[in-house]
Phi, psi and omega in degrees: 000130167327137167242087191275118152243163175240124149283168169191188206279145141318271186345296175278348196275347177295341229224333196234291209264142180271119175038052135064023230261344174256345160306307167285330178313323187306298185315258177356299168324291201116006214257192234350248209264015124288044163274342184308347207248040174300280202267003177209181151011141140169108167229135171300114189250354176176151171256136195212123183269182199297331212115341187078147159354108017280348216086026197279356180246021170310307181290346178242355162275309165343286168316321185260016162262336159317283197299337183260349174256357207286333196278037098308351203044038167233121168247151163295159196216358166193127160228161201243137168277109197263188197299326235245342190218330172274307201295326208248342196261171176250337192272315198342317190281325182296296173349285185286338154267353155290286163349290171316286185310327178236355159342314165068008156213181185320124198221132197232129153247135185122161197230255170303169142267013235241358137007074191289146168292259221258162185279324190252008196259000000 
């Protein structure tokens, strides 16, 4: 079984995205780049904002989302970059390459389909 955490922007996930709901919606669905978990296994085990602006504290939430699941034994086995950090962020390339170097697993970027073009159509 799949094991998910998602990141996303602090900033937004405090401030902006309400209770991060299209992230989870996507998930639950199966719909963008969780159409992949369609046909197997697959929960969501945590949510992680970046850290805030630049992400320089990215590499030590990591850690400390390790160290706070392990006496559960749930580590992720894929985690998703959500829209808030590939479509928005300015750090976004720095981010995703720490994530990447240290992650130690498959690192997806993108989350939802749920993206309106304009705000008022």
């Amino acid at each position: 079984m799949e094991k998910v955490m998602i990141i996303g922007c602090k900033r937004a996930m405090d401030d902006v995205c309400i209770a991060c709901s299209r992230c989870m919606v996507g998930f639950n669905r199966r719909e963008g780049e969780f159409s992949r978990y369609k046909d197997t296994g697959a929960e969501l085990i945590g949510m992680l904002g970046c850290g805030d602006c630049p992400g320089a504290a990215i590499v030590p939430r990591l850690a400390q989302f390790a160290l706070w699941n392990k006496p559960m034994n749930e580590k992720p086995t894929k985690v998703h970059i959500a829209p808030c950090v590939t479509d928005h962020c300015p750090h976004k390339e720095a981010i995703i390459k720490k994530i990447k170097a240290k992650a130690g697993v498959e690192v997806i970027e993108g989350t939802h389909p749920y993206i309106p073009e304009n705000i008022y159509a």
